[in-house]
C-alpha positions in Angstrom: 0.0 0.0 0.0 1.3 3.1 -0.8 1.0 6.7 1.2 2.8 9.7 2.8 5.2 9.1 4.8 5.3 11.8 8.1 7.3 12.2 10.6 4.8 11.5 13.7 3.3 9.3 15.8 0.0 7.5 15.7 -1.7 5.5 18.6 -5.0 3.8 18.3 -7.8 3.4 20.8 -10.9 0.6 19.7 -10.3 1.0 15.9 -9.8 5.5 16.1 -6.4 6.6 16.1 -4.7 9.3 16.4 -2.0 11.0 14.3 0.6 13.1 16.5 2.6 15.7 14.9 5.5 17.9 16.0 9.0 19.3 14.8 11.6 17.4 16.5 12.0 17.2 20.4 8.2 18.7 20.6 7.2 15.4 22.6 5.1 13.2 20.0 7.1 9.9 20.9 6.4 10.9 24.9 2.8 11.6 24.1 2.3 8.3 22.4 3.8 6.6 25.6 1.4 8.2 27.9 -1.6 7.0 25.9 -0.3 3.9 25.7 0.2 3.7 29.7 -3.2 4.6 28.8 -4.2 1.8 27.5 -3.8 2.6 23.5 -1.8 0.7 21.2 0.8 1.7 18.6 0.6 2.0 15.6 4.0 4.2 14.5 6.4 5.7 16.1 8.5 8.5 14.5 7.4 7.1 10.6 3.8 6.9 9.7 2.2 6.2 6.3 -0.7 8.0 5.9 -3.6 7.4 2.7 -6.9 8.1 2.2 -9.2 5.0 1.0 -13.1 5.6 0.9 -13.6 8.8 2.2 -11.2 8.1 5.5 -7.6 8.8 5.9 -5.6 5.4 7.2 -2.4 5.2 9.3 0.4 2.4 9.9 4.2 2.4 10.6 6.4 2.3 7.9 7.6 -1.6 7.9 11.3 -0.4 9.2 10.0 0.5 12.4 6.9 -1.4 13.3 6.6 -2.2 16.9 8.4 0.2 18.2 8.8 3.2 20.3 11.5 5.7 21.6 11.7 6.5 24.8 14.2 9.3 25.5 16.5 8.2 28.4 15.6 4.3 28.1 16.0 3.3 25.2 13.5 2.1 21.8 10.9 0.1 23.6 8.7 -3.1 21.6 5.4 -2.7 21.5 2.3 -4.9 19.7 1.2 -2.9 16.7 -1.9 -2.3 15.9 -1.6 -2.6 12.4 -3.8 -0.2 10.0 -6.3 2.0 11.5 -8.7 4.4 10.7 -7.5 8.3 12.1 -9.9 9.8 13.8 -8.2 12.7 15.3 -4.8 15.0 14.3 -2.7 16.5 17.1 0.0 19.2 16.6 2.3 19.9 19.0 3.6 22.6 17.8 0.5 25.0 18.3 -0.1 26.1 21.5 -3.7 26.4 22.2 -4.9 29.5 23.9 -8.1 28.7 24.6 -10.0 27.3 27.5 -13.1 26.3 25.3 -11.5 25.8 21.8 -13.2 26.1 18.4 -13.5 22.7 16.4 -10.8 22.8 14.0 -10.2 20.5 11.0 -7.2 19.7 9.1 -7.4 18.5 5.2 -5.0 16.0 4.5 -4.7 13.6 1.1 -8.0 15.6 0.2 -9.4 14.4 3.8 -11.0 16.4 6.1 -10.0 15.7 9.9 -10.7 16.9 13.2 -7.5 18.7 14.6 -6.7 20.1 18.7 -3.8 22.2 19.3 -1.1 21.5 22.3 -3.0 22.4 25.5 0.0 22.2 27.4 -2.2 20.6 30.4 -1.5 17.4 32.7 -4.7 16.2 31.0 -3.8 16.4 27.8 -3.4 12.8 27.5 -6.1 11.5 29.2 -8.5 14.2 26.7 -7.5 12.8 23.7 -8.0 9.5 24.8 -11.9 10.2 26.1 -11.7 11.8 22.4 -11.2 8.7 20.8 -13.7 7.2 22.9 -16.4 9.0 22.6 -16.1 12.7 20.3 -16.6 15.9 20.9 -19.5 18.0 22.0 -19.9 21.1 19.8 
């Protein structure tokens, strides 16, 4: 299957992950860990491909690095992969978000529209995108 390739991480949660994106050293490798202590699995660490099939934008690692994960100060960790999943939600580290209550924003990627949240910068943050996953967003 072919795709873009990115630079980001991507867990998944019940079939919805989530694509994290960041310039380098912004935390996307440490965000993907705490969703996984979560209880998400990974799909890519640091290498994602990335292709729209049927109206829905697809993730998986890049076969070089499948399984897993860099942990600054360990080591690269093994993980089970989750294999090719659905994204449901884009995260960017590298905009701060300002805002208690948030606008919905979407980025368009491969001609896909997505739902996008900026880095809130809270303890939370984790735990937020996973109840994301779970369940949405209220407008």
């Amino acid at each position: 299957m072919s795709g873009d390739i990115l630079h980001a991480s991507a867990v998944a949660l019940n079939g919805a992950a989530v694509c994290i994106t960041g310039g380098s050293g912004s935390g996307k490798s440490g965000l993907a860990l705490q969703l996984m202590g979560y209880g998400a699995q990974l799909v890519a660490d640091d290498g994602c491909r990335i292709w729209a099939q049927d109206g829905a934008l697809w993730v998986d690692a890049v076969d070089t690095i499948q399984g897993r994960i860099e942990a600054r100060g360990i080591g690269i960790l093994n993980a089970a992969a989750a294999g090719p999943t659905r994204l449901a939600l884009w995260v960017d580290l590298d905009q701060t978000e300002p805002h208690r209550l948030p606008p919905q924003r979407e980025k368009v990627c491969l001609g896909v529209s997505l739902p996008i949240v900026h880095n809130a910068q809270t303890q939370h943050f984790a735990a937020s995108i996973l109840q994301y996953l779970r369940a949405g967003r209220n407008a």
